[in-house]
DRENFIFI-655613 format. One line per field, with one value per residue (C-alpha): z, x, y; residue in three letters. Coordinates in Angstrom, 1 decimal, padded with zeros to 4 digits, m for minus. Layout:
N
z = c(Z/...)
x = c(X/...)
y = c(Y/...)
residuo = c(ALA/...)
// end
This chain:
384
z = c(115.7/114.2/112.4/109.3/110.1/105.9/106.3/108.7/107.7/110.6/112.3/112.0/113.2/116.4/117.0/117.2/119.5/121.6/122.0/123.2/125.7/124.0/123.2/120.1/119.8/119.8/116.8/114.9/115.7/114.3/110.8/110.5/111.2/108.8/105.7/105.9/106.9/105.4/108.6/109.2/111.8/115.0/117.3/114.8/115.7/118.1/118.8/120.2/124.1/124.3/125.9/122.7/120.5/122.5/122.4/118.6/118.0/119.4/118.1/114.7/111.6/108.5/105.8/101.7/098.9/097.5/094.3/091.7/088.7/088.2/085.1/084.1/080.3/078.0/079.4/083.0/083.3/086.4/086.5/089.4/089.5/093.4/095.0/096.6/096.6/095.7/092.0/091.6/090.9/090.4/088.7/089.5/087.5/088.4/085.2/086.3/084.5/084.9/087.0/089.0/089.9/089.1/090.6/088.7/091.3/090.9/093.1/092.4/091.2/087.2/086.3/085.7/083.4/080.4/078.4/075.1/074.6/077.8/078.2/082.3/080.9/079.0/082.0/084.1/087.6/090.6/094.1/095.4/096.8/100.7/101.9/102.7/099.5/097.7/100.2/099.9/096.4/097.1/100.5/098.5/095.7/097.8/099.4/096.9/095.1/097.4/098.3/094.2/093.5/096.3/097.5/101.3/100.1/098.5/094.9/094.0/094.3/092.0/092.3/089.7/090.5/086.5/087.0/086.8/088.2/088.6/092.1/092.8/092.7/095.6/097.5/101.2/100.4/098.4/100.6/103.5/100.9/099.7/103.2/104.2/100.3/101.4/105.1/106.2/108.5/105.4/102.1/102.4/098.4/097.4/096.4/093.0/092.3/093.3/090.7/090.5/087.4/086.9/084.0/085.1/088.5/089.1/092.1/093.9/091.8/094.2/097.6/096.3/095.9/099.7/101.2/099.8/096.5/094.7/091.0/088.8/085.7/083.8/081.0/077.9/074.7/072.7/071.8/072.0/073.9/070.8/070.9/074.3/075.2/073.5/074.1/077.9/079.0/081.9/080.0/079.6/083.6/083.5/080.0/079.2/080.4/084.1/083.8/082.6/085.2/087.8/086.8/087.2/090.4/091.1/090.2/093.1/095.3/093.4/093.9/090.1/088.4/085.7/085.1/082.8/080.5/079.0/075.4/074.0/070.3/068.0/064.8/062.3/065.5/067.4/066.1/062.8/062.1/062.6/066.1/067.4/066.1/067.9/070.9/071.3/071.1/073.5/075.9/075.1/075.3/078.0/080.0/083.7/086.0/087.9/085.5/082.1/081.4/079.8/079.1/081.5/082.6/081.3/079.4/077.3/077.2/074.3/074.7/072.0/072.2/072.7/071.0/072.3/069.9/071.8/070.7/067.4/067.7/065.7/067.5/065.4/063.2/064.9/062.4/063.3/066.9/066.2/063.7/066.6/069.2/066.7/066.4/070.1/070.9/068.1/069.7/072.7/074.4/076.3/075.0/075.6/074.2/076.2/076.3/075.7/078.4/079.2/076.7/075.8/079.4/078.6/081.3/079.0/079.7/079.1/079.2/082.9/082.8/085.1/086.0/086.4/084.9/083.0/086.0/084.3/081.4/079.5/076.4/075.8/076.1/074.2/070.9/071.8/072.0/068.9/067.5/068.5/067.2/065.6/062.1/061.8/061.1/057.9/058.2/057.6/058.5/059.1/059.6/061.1)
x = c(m110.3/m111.0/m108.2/m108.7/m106.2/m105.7/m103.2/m100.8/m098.6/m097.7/m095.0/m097.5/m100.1/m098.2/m097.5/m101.5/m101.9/m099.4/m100.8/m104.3/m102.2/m102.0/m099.5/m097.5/m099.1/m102.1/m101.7/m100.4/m103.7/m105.4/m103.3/m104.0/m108.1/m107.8/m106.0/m105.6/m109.7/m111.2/m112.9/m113.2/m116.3/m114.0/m117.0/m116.6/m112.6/m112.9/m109.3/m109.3/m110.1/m113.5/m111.9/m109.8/m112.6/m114.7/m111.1/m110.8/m114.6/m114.1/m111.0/m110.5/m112.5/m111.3/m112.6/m112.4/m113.5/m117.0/m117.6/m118.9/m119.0/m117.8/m117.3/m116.4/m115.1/m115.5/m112.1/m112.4/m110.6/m112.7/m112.4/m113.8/m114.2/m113.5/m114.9/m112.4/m114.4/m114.7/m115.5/m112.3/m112.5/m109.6/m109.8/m107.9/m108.0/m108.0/m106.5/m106.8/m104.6/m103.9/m100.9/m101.3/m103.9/m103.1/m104.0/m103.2/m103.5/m103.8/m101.3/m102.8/m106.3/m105.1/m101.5/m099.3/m096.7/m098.4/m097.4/m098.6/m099.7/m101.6/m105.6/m105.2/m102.5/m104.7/m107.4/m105.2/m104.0/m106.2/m104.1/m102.2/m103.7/m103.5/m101.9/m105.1/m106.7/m104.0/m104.2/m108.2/m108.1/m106.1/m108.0/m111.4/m110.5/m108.9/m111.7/m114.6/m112.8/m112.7/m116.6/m116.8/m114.9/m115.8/m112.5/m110.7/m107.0/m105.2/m106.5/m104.4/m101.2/m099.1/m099.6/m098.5/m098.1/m099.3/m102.8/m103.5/m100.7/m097.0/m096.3/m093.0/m094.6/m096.7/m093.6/m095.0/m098.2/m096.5/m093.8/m096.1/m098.7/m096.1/m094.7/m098.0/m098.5/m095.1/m095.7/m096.1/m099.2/m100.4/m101.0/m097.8/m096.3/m093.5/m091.0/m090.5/m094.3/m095.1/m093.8/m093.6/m093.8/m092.3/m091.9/m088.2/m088.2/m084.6/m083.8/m087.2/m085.7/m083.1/m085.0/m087.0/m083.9/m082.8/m086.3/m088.4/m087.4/m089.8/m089.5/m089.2/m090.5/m090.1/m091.7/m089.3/m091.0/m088.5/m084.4/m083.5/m083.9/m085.4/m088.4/m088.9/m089.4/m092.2/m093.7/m092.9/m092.4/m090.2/m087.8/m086.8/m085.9/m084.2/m082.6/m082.3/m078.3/m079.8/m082.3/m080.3/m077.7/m080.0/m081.5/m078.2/m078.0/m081.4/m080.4/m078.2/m081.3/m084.0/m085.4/m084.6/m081.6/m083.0/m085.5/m088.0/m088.6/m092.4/m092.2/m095.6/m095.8/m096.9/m097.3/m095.3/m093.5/m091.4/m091.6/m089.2/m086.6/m084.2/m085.7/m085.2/m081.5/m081.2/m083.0/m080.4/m077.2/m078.7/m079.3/m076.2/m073.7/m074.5/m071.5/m071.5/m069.9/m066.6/m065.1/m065.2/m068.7/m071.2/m074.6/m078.1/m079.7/m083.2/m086.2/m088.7/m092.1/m093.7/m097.2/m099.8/m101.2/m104.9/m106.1/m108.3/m109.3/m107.2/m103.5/m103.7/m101.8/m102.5/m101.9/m098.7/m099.8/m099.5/m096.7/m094.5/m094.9/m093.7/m090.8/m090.0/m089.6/m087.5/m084.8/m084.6/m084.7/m082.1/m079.7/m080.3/m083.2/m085.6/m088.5/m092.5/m095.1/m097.9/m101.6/m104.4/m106.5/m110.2/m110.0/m114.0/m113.8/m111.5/m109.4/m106.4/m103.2/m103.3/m107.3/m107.6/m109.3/m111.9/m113.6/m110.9/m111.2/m108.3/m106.2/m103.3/m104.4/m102.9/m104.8/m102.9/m099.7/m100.1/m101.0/m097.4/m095.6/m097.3/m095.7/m092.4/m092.0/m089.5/m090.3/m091.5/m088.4/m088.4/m089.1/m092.1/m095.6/m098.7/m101.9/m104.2)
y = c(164.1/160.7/159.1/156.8/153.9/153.0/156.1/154.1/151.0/149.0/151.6/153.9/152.2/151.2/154.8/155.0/152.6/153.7/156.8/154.9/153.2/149.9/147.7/146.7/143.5/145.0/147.0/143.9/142.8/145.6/145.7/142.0/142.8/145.4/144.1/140.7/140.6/143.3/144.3/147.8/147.4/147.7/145.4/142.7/142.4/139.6/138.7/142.5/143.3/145.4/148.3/148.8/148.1/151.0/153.4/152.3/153.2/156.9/157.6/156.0/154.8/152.3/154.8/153.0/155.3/155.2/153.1/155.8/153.3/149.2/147.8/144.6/143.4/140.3/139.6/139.5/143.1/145.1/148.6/150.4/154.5/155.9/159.1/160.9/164.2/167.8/166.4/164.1/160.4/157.9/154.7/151.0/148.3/144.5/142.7/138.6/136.3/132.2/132.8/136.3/139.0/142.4/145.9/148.7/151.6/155.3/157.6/161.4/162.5/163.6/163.9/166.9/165.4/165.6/163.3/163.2/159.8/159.3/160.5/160.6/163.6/165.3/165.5/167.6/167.9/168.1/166.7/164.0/161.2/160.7/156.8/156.3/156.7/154.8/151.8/151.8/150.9/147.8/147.2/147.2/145.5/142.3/142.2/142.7/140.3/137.5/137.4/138.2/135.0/132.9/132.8/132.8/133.1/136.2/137.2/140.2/138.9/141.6/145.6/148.2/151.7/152.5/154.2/157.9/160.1/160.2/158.2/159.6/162.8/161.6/159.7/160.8/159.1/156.4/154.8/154.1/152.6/150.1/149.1/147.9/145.9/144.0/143.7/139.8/141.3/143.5/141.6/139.9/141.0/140.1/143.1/141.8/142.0/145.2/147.9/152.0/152.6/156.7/159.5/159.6/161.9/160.9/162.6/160.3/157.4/157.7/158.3/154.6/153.1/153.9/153.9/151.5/149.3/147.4/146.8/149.9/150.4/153.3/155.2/155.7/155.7/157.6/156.6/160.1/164.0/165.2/163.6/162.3/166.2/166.0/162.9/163.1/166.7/165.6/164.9/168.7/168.2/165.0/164.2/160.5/160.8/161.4/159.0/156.1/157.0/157.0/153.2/152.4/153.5/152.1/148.5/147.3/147.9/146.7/143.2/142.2/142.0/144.6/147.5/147.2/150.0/150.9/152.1/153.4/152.4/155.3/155.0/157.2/158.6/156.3/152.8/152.8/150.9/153.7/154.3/150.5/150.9/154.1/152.5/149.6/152.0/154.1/151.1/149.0/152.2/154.1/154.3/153.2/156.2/155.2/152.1/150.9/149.1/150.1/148.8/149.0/145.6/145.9/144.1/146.3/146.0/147.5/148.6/149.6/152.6/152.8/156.3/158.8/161.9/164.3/162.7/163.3/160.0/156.4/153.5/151.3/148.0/144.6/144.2/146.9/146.5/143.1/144.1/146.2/144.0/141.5/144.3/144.7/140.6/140.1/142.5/140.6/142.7/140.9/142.4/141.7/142.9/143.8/142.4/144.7/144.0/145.9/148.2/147.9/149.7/152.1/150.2/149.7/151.5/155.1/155.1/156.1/159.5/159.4/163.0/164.8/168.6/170.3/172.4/172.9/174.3/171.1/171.6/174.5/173.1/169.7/172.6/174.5/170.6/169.8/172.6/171.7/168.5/167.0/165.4/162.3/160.1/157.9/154.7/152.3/153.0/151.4/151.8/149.3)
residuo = c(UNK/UNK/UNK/UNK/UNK/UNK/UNK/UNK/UNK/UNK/UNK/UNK/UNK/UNK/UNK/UNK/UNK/UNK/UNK/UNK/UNK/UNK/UNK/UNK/UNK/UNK/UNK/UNK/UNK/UNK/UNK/UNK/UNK/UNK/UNK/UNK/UNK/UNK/UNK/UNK/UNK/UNK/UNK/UNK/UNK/UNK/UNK/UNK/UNK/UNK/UNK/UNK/UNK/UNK/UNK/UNK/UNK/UNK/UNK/UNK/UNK/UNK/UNK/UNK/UNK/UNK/UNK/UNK/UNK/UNK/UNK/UNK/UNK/UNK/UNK/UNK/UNK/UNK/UNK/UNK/UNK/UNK/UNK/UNK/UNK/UNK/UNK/UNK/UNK/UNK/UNK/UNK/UNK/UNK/UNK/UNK/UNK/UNK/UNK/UNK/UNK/UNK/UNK/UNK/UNK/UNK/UNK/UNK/UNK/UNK/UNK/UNK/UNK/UNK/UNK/UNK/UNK/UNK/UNK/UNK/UNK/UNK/UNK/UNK/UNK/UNK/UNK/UNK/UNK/UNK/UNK/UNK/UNK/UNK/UNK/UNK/UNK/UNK/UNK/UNK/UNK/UNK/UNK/UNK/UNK/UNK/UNK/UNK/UNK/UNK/UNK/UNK/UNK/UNK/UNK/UNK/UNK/UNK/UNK/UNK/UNK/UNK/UNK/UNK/UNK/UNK/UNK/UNK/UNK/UNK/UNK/UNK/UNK/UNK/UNK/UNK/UNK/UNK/UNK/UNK/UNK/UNK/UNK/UNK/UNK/UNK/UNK/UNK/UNK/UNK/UNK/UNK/UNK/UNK/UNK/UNK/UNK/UNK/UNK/UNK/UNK/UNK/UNK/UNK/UNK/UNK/UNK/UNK/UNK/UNK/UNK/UNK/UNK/UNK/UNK/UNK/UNK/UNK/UNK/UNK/UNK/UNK/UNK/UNK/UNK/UNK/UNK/UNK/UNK/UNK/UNK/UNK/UNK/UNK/UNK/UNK/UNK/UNK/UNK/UNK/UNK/UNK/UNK/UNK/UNK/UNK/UNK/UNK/UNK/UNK/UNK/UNK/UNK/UNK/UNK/UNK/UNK/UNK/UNK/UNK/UNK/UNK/UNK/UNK/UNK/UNK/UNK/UNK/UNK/UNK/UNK/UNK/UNK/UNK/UNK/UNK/UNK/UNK/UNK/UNK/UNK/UNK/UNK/UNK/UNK/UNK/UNK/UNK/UNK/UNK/UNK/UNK/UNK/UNK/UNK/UNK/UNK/UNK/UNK/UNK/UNK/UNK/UNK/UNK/UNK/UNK/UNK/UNK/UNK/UNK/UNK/UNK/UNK/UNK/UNK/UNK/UNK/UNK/UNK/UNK/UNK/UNK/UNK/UNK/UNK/UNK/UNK/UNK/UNK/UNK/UNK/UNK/UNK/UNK/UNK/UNK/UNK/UNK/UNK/UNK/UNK/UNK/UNK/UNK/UNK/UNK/UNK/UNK/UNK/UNK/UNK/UNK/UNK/UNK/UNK/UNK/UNK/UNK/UNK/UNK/UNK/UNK/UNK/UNK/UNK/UNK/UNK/UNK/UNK/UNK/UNK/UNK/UNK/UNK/UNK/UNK/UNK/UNK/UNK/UNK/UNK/UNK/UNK/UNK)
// end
């Protein structure tokens, strides 16, 4: 059986070699070779002896996805579509920037959370990706990049778990994936810029926390139950009490002093007046579990929602996204606002679909949550 050796990080990968009858050192070797260099021809690996390169050659391959489709926007924004067979296709997204490089990587081919505002949602479920095929996005990408560029140093120095799928949903396949972004014989990432951005799986929230913590974003987009059922059907699972509580648990572990929450701004549905008020009690109240304090340590980012026919959702005015944020910075929020970057790509957030078919009959159930939801709320509202 031939291995592909994207699937290991570095334990892993020693394991491997130990079963070849080499030593560690050897498979530090290897991982440097492989990620650091971008080799995956095992005879062009000259710092390794030629009876490993022959063993490596029978045994093993360095396997990265075939490129379907690349597309590059006015803004610099590179969006490559990945084969990873039986008709699925995942997309990442390099978004370049005066002070970083960022990778915005996909964790599962489709999504099965649903979530209203979000087009990879409305695609549908197909699998999980393996390590391997999460790593080979970043692993191409680095590399393409550098001969792109012209470059010998490191290009994509920040990664976010944001692209289709729900990583913790995937954690197997994810926690390997991140060890070898962080590893000093990887790409050498600093915890703080690698993120896992999640719909709220709580009890996974807590496995990261233990296993593996990077910085953690996660997606929130409503102040209240009511309506963050039916913008994020997950919610139904882990109500905002369990959530919270669990980013509070999160927090000692993570690598900043804060998590940042994503908030999707739709217009007529989630960005009054009433539901930034709402938003800051919710955030400034919420009571920590064994003493008196209450409050979360967080910064929002608020993101404009890019529409696709299927929502039934308008994207907020530039105004009321900004009248927003003001309520949540005067209560003392750090809030952003976020860029929209590649988006004459469809490479902006929530515009990774790829060619994924519906498996989860999610057409269907986006009619039943339109159903259900609550009215709008009063308030201003724009149209742009």
């Amino acid at each position: 059986m031939v291995t592909n050796l994207l699937d290991f990080d570095l334990e892993g990968l020693v394991a491997f070699c130990e079963q070849l009858g080499e030593k560690r050192f050897r498979a530090t070797q290897l991982f440097r070779s492989i990620h650091q260099r971008g080799i995956s021809d095992f005879s062009l690996m000259s710092d390794l002896a030629k009876l490993l390169r022959e063993k490596l050659a029978k045994h093993a391959v360095v396997h990265a996805l075939p490129v379907v489709s690349m597309h590059e926007s006015a803004d610099g924004t590179i969006k490559w579509l990945f084969d990873v067979g039986h008709g699925d296709a995942v997309e990442a997204v390099f978004i370049p920037e005066s002070d970083r490089g960022t990778l915005c990587v996909s964790s599962q081919a489709g999504c099965a959370v649903g979530c209203r505002f979000c087009s990879t949602g409305h695609q549908g479920f197909s699998r999980n990706l393996s390590t391997a095929e999460i790593l080979a996005q970043l692993w191409y990408a680095e590399h393409f990049l550098r001969r792109h560029l012209g470059l010998d140093e490191r290009v994509i120095s920040n990664v976010v778990m944001m692209g289709m799928g729900e990583p913790l949903q995937n954690y197997d396949a994810l926690v390997p994936a991140l060890r070898v972004m962080l590893d000093d014989h990887g790409y050498g990432l600093s915890r703080r810029r690698v993120t896992v951005s999640t719909s709220g799986v709580v009890s996974m929230m807590d496995r990261l926390a233990a296993d593996c913590p990077v910085a953690l974003a996660v997606s929130l987009h409503a102040p209240c139950d009511a309506l963050r059922d039916s913008l994020v059907p997950l919610n139904r699972k882990y109500p905002l009490t369990e959530l919270l509580d669990a980013c509070l648990r999160y927090l000692p572990a993570a690598p900043r002093d804060f998590v940042t929450f994503e908030y999707c701004m739709l217009d007529g549905v989630n960005d009054s007046d009433l539901h930034a008020q709402e938003l800051i009690a919710l955030i400034r109240n919420h009571p920590h579990k064994g003493d008196k304090r209450k409050g979360i340590s967080c910064k929002f980012n608020l993101i404009p929602f890019n529409p696709f026919p299927a929502s039934g959702l308008l994207r907020s005015s530039t105004e009321r996204v900004m009248q927003f944020a003001k309520k949540l910075s005067d209560a003392g929020i750090v809030t952003t606002v976020r860029k929209t970057r590649g988006d004459d790509i469809d490479a902006a957030c929530g515009q990774l679909a790829g060619e994924v078919k519906d498996r989860t009959r999610v057409t269907h159930r986006i009619q039943l949550q339109r159903q259900t939801m609550p009215t709008k709320a009063t308030g201003p509202t724009h149209h742009e």
